[in-house]
VEXKOLPA-536719 format. One record per residue (C-alpha): x negated, z, y; residue number from 1. Coordinates in pm, 1 decimal, decimal comma. Layout:
REM residues N
+----------+----------+----------+------+
:       c1 :       c3 :       c2 : resi :
+----------+----------+----------+------+
:        X :        Z :        Y :  NUM :
...
+----------+----------+----------+------+
***
This chain:
REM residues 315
+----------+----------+----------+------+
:       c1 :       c3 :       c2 : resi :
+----------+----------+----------+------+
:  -4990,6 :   4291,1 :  -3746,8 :    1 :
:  -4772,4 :   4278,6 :  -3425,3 :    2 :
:  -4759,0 :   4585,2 :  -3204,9 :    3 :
:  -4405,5 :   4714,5 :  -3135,1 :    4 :
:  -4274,3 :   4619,0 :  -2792,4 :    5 :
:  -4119,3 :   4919,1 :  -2632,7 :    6 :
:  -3837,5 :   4808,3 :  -2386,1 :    7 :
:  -3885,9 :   4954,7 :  -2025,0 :    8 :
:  -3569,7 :   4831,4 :  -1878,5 :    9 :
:  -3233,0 :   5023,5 :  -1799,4 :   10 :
:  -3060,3 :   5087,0 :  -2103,9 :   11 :
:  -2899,3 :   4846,2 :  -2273,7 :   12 :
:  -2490,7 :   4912,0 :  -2294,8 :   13 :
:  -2360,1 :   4899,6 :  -2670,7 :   14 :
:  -2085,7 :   4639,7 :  -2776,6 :   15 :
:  -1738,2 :   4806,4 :  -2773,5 :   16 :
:  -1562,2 :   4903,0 :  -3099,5 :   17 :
:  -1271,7 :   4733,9 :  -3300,4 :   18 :
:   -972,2 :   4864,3 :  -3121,7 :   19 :
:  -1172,1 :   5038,1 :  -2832,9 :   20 :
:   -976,0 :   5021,3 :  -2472,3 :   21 :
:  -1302,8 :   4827,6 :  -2359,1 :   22 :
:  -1270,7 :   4528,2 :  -2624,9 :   23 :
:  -1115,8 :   4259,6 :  -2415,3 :   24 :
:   -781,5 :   4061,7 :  -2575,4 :   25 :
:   -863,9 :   3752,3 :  -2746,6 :   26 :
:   -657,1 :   3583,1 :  -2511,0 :   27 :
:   -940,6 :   3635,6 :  -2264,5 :   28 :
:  -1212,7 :   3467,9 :  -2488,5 :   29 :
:  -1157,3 :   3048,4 :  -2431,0 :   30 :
:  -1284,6 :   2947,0 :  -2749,6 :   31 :
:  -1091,9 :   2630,1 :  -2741,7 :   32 :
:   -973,4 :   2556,7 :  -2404,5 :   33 :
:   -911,9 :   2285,0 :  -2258,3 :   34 :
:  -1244,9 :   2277,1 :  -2048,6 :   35 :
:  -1441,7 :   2323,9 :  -2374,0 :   36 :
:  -1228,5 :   2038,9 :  -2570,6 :   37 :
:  -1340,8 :   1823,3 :  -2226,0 :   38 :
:  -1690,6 :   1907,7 :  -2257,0 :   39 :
:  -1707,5 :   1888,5 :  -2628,1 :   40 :
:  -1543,4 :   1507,6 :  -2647,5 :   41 :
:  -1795,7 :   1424,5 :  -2396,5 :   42 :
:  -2110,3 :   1542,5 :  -2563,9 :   43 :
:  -1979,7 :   1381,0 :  -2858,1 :   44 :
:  -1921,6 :   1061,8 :  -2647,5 :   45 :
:  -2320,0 :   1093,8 :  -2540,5 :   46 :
:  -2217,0 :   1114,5 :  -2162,0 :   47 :
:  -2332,8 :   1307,3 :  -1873,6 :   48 :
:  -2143,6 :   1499,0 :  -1625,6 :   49 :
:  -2333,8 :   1249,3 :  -1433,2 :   50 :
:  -2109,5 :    947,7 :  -1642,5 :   51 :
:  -1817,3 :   1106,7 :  -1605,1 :   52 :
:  -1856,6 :   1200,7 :  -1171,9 :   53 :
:  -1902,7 :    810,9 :  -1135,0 :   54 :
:  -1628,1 :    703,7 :  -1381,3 :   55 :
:  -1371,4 :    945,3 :  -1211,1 :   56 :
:  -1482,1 :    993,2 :   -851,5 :   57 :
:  -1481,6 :   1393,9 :   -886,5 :   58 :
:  -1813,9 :   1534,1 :   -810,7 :   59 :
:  -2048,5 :   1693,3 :  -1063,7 :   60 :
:  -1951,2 :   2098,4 :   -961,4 :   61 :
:  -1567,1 :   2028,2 :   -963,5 :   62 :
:  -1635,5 :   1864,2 :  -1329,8 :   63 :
:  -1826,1 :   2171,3 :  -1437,0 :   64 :
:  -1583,4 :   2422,5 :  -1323,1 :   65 :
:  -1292,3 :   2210,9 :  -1543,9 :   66 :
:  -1525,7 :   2260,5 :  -1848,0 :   67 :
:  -1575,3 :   2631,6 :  -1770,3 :   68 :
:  -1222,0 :   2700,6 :  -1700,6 :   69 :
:  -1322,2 :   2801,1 :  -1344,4 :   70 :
:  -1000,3 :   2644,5 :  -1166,5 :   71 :
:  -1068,8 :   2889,9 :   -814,2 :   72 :
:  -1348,7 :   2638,5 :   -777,6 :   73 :
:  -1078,9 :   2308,0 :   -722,2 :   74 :
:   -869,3 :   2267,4 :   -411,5 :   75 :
:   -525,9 :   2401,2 :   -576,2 :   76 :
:   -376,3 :   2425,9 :   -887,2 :   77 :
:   -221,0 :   2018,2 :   -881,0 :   78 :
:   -618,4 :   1917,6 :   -829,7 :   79 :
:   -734,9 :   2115,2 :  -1126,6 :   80 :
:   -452,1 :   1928,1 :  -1323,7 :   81 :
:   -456,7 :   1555,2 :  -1193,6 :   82 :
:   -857,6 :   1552,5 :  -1223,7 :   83 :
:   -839,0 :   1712,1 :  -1627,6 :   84 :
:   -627,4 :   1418,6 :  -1688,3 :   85 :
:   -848,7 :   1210,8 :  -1524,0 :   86 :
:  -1149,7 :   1410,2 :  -1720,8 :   87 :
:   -957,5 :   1350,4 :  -2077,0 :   88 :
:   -874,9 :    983,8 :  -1996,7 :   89 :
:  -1245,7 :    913,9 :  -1958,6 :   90 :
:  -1363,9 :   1059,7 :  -2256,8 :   91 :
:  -1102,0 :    927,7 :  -2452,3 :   92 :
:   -852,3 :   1246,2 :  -2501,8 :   93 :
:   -466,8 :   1282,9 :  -2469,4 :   94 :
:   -442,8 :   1325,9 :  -2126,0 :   95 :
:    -74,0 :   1459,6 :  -2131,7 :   96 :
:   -228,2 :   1735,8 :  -2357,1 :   97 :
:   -484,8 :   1835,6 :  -2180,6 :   98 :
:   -295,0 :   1867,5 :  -1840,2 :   99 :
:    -19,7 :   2059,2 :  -2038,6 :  100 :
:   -304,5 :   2310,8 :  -2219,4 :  101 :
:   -419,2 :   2331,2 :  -1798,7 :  102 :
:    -78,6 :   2415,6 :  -1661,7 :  103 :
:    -42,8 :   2665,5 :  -1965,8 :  104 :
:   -387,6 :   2857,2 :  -1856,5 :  105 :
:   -306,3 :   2825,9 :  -1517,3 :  106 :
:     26,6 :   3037,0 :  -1579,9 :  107 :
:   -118,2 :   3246,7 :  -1823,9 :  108 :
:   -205,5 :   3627,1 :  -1764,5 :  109 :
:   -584,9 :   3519,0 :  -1663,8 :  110 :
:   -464,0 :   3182,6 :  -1481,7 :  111 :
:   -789,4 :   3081,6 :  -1270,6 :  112 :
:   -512,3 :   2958,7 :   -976,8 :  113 :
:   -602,8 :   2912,9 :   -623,8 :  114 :
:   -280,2 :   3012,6 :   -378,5 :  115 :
:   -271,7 :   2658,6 :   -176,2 :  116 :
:    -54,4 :   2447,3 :   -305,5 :  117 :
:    -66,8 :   2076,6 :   -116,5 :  118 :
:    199,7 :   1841,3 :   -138,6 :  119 :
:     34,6 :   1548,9 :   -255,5 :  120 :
:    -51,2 :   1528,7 :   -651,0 :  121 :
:   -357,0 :   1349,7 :   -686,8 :  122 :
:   -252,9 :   1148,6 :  -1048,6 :  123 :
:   -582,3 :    978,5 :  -1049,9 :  124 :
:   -835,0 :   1064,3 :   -759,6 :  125 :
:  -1002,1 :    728,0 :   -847,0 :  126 :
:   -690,9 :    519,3 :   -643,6 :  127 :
:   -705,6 :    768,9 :   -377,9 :  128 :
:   -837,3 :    629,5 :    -55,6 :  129 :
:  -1143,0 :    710,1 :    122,8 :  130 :
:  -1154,9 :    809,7 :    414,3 :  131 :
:  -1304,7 :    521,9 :    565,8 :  132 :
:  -1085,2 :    386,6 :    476,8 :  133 :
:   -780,7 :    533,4 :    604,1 :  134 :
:   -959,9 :    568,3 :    964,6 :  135 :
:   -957,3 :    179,4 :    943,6 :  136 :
:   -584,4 :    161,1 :    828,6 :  137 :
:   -497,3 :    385,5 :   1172,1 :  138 :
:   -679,8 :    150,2 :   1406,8 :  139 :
:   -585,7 :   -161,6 :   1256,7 :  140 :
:   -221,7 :      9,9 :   1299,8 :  141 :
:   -272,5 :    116,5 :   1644,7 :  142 :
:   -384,8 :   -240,4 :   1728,3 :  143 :
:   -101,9 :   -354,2 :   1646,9 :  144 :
:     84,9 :    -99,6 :   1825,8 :  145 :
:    -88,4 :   -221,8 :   2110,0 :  146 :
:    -42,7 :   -580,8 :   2104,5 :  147 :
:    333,9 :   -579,3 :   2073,0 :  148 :
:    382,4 :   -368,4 :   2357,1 :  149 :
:    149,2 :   -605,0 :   2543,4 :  150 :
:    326,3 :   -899,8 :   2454,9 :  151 :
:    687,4 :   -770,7 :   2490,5 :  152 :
:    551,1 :   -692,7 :   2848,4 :  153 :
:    415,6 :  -1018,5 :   2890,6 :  154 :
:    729,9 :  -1208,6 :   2734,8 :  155 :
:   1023,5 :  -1004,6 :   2889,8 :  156 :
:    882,7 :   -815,4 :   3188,5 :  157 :
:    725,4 :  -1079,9 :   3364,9 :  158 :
:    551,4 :   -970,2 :   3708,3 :  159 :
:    638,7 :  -1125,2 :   4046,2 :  160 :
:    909,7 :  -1370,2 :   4118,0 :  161 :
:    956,8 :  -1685,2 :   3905,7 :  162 :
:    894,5 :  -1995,3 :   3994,4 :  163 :
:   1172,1 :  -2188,1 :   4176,7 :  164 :
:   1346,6 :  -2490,0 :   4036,2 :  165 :
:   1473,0 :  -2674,6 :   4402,4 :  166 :
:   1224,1 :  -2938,2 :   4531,6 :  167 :
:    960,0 :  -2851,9 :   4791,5 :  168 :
:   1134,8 :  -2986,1 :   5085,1 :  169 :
:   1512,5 :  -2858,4 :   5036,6 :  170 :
:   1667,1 :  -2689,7 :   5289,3 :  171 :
:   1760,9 :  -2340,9 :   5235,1 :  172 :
:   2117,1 :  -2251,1 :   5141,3 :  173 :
:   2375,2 :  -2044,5 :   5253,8 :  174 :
:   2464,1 :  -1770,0 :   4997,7 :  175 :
:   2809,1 :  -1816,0 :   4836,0 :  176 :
:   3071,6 :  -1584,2 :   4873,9 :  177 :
:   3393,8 :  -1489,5 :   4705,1 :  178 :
:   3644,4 :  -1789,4 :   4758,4 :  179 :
:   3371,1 :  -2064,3 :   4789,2 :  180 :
:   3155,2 :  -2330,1 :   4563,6 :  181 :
:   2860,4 :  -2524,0 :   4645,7 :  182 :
:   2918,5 :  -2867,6 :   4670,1 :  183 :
:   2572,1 :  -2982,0 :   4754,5 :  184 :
:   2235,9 :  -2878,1 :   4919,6 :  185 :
:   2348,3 :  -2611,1 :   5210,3 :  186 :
:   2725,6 :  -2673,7 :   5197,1 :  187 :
:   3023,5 :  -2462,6 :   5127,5 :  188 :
:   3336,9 :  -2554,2 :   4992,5 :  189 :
:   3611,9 :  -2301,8 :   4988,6 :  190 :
:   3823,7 :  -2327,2 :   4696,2 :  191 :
:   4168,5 :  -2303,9 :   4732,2 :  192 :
:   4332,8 :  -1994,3 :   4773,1 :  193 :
:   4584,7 :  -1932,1 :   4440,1 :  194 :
:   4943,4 :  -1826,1 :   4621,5 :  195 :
:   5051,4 :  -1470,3 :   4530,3 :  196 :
:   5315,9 :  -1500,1 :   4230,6 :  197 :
:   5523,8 :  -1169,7 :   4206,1 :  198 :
:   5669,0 :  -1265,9 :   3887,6 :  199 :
:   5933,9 :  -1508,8 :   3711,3 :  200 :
:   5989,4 :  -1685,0 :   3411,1 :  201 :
:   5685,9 :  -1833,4 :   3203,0 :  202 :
:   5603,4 :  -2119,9 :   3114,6 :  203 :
:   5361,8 :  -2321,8 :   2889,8 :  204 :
:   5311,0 :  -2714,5 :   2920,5 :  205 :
:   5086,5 :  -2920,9 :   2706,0 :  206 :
:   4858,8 :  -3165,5 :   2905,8 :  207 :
:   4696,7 :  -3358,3 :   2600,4 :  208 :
:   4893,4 :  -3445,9 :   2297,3 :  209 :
:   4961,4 :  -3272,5 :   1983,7 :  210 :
:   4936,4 :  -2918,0 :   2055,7 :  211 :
:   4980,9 :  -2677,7 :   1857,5 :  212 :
:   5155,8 :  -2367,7 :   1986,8 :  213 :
:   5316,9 :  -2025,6 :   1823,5 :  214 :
:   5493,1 :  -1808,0 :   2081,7 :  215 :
:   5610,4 :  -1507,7 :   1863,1 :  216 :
:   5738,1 :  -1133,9 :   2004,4 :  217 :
:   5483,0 :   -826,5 :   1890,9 :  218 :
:   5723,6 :   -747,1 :   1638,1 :  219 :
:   5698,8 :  -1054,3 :   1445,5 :  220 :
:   5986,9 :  -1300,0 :   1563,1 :  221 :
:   5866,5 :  -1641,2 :   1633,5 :  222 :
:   6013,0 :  -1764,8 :   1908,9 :  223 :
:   5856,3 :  -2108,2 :   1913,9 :  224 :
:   5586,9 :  -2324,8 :   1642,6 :  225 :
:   5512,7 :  -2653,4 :   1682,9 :  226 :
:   5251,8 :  -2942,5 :   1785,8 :  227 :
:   5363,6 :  -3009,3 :   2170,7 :  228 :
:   5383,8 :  -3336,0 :   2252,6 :  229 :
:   5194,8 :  -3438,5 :   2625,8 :  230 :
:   5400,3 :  -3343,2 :   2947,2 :  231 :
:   5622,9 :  -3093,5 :   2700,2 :  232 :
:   5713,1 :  -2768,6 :   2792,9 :  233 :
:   5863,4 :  -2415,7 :   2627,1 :  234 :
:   5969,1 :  -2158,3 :   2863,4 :  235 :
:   5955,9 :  -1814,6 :   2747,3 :  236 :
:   6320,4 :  -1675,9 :   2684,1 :  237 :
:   6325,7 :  -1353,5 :   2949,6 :  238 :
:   6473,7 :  -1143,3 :   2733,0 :  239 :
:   6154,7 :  -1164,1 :   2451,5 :  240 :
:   5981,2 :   -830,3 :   2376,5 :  241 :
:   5619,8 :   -877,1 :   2464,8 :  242 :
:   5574,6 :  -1228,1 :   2346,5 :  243 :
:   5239,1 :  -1328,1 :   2225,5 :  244 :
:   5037,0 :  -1703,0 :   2187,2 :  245 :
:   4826,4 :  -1845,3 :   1943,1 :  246 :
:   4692,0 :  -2189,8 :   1968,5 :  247 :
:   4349,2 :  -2351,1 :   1903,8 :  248 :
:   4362,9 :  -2547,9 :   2247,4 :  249 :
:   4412,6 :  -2288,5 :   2542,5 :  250 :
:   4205,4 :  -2500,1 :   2745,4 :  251 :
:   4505,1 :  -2801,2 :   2780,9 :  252 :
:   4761,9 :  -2558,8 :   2804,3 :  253 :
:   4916,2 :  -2517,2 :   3147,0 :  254 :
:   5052,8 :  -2186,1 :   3234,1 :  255 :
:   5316,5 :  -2126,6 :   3540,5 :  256 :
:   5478,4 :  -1788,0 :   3611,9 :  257 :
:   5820,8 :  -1890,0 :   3831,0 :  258 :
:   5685,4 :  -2232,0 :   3917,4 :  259 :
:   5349,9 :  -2121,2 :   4031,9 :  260 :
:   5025,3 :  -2210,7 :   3861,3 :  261 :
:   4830,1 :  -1930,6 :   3692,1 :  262 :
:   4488,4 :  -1887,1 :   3533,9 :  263 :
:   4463,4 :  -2081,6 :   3210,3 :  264 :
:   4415,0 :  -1903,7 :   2879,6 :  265 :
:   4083,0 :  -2038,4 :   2817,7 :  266 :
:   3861,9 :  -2318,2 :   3008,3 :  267 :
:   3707,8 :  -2420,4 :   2669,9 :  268 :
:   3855,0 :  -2542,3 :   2344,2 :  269 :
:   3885,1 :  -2240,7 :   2117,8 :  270 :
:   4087,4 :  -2075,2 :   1906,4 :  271 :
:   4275,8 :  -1750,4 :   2089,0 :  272 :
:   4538,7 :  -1527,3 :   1915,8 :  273 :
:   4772,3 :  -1245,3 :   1971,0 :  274 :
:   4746,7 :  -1285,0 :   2339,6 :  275 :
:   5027,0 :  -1131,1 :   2558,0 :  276 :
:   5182,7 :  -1409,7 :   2767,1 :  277 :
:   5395,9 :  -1190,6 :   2986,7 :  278 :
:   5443,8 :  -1242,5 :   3353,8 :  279 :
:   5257,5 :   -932,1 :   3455,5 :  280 :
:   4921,7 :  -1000,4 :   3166,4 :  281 :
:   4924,2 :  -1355,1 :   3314,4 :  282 :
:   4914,0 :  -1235,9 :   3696,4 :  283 :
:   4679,7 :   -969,3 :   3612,3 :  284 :
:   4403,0 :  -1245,9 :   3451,4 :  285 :
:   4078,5 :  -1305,7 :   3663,6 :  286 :
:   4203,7 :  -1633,0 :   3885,3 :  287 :
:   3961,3 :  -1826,8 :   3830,4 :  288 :
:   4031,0 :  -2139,7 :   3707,9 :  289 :
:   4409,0 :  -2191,3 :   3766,7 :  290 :
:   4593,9 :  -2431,9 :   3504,6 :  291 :
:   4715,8 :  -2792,5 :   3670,7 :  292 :
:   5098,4 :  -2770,6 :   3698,8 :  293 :
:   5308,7 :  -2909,9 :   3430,8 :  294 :
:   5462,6 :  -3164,9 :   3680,8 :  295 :
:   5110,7 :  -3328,4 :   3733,4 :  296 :
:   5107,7 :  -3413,6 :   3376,3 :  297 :
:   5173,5 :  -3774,3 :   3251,1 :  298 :
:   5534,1 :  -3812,4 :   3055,1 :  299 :
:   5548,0 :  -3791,4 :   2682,3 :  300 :
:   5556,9 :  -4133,7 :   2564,3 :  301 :
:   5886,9 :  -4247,9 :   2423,8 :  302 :
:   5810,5 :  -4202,5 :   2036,4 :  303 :
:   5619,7 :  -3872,6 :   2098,6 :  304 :
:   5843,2 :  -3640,6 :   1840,8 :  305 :
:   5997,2 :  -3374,9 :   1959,3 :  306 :
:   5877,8 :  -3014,9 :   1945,3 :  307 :
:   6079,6 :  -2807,7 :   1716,5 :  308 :
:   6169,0 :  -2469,8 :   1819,2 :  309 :
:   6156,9 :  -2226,9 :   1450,9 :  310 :
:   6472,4 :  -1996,5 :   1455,4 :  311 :
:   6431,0 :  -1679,6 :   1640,3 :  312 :
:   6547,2 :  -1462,7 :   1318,8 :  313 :
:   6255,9 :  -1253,6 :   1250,2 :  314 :
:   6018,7 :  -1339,4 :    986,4 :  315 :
+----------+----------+----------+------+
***
C-alpha cells in the first residue's frame, strides 16, 4: 500500500470558473494558429526544426517562435510574415494562407507585433544576400569607381606638355597675329586688308555652273529661283524687305556689297537657308575669307541657259 504524499509547496491556485472575470477569452487560447498548423504539417512531414532552418535559411529560435506564435521574437512584423510563408512552402502548406492567418494575428487584439517596421519585405530570406556577399559587391563597385576616374585622368588630363610635331632642327617661329598667315617655317604673310564697304547694292555671282539660288523677302515673296549659270549675276532689288538666300553651294557664290567683295556665305559646300543677305548682315560677317569678285569669273558659255527670275507676286 502506497503512503499518501502530502504536498509541501505554496498552494496551488484553483482553475477559474465558467464565466469568472479571470477565465481568459477563447480568442486568447491558439488552438489552431497558424504556428501550430506550421509545426503540426512538419511533424507530420517527419522533419526537424533542424530540416526546416537549412531548407529556409531562418535559424532554429526564429522558427520556434513562428510555431509558438511568439512574433516579438522576429525583427518586425514583414519578417514574421515573409519567413511563415517561407515556413508553409517548405512543409508543403498554402503559403498565401498562412501569411494571411499571420497578418490576421498580428492585427488582432493579442497581435505579438514588434513596433519597427523596415522597408524591405523579405519574400523569401533564402534569395536574400549574405553579407559577404554584399561587402564584395561594394568593393568590386568601388573598383570600378576607381579605375574610371583613373583612366579619364589618364585619357583626357594628360600631365606635362605634349609632344611636338615640327622636326628637331626647325627654327622657331614667330607667333601669328591678327591680319597674317604662315606661309612657311618662320615667315609671315600678311593677308590683305578687306577695304571698308559702308553699304550699297548686293550682289550674288555664281563662279561654277549650275547654281542653284532662291532669293525670297522674310515675308514670303521670291524674288529670284533658278540654277545660275557661271559668271551670272542677280542683284538684289533695293527696295526688298529683308531678303533672304537659300542655296546648297554658298561656297561658289560670290557676294559684293556696292562693288566691293565681302565674306562668302560659306567656305565649304553645304546647304544654308533663311540667311539674311542684306547690306548691313553681309558687312557685319566675320571677314575672313572674302568671296573672289564676280568680274574675275570666266563668261558663261554661249549655250549656258539663262537664269529665270520667278515673278515677284508673293507666293
Amino acid at each position: 500500500m502506497v503512503a499518501d504524499v502530502e504536498y509541501a509547496g505554496p498552494p496551488l491556485a484553483e482553475p477559474p470558473l465558467a464565466g469568472s472575470p479571470n477565465e481568459p477569452p477563447l480568442a486568447e487560447l491558439p488552438l489552431d494558429s497558424a504556428g501550430m498548423r506550421l509545426r503540426h504539417a512538419r511533424e507530420a512531414s517527419g522533419k526537424s526544426l533542424t530540416d526546416i532552418a537549412a531548407a529556409t535559411k531562418i535559424p532554429e529560435r526564429l522558427l520556434a517562435a513562428i510555431e509558438a506564435s511568439q512574433f516579438s521574437v522576429l525583427p518586425s512584423r514583414i519578417y514574421a510574415i515573409g519567413f511563415s510563408r517561407s515556413y508553409a512552402r517548405v512543409v508543403g502548406l498554402d503559403e498565401v494562407a498562412i501569411a494571411d492567418e499571420v497578418r490576421a494575428e498580428l492585427d488582432g487584439p493579442t497581435g505579438d507585433e514588434s513596433p519597427s517596421t523596415p522597408a524591405f519585405i523579405p519574400g523569401d530570406p533564402a534569395r536574400v544576400p549574405g553579407r559577404r556577399l554584399t561587402v564584395i559587391a561594394g568593393l568590386g563597385a568601388a573598383a570600378v569607381i576607381v579605375g574610371a576616374l583613373v583612366y579619364w585622368h589618364n585619357a583626357y588630363d594628360p600631365e606635362g606638355p605634349l609632344p611636338s610635331i615640327l622636326p628637331a632642327d626647325a627654327p622657331p617661329t614667330s607667333k601669328p597675329v591678327a591680319g597674317t598667315r604662315l606661309v612657311g617655317p618662320g615667315k609671315l604673310a600678311t593677308a590683305p586688308a578687306v577695304a571698308p564697304v559702308s553699304g550699297g547694292p548686293v550682289t550674288i555671282s555664281a563662279l561654277a555652273p549650275g547654281i542653284w539660288v532662291k532669293v525670297y523677302e522674310a515675308a514670303g515673296k521670291t524674288l529670284f529661283e533658278g540654277q545660275m549659270a557661271q559668271g551670272q549675276s542677280f542683284t538684289v532689288p533695293a527696295d526688298a524687305s529683308a531678303p533672304l538666300i537659300w542655296t546648297g553651294r554658298p561656297d561658289v557664290l560670290a557676294i559684293t556689297v556696292g562693288g566691293k567683295p565681302v565674306a562668302r556665305l560659306a567656305e565649304k559646300q553645304e546647304i544654308v537657308k533663311a540667311v539674311p543677305i542684306t547690306a548691313t548682315a553681309l558687312l557685319a560677317r566675320p571677314q575672313s575669307f572674302v568671296s573672289a569678285p564676280a568680274a574675275s569669273a570666266p563668261a558663261a558659255p554661249a549655250n549656258a541657259p539663262a537664269a529665270t527670275a520667278v515673278s515677284t507676286v508673293p507666293q
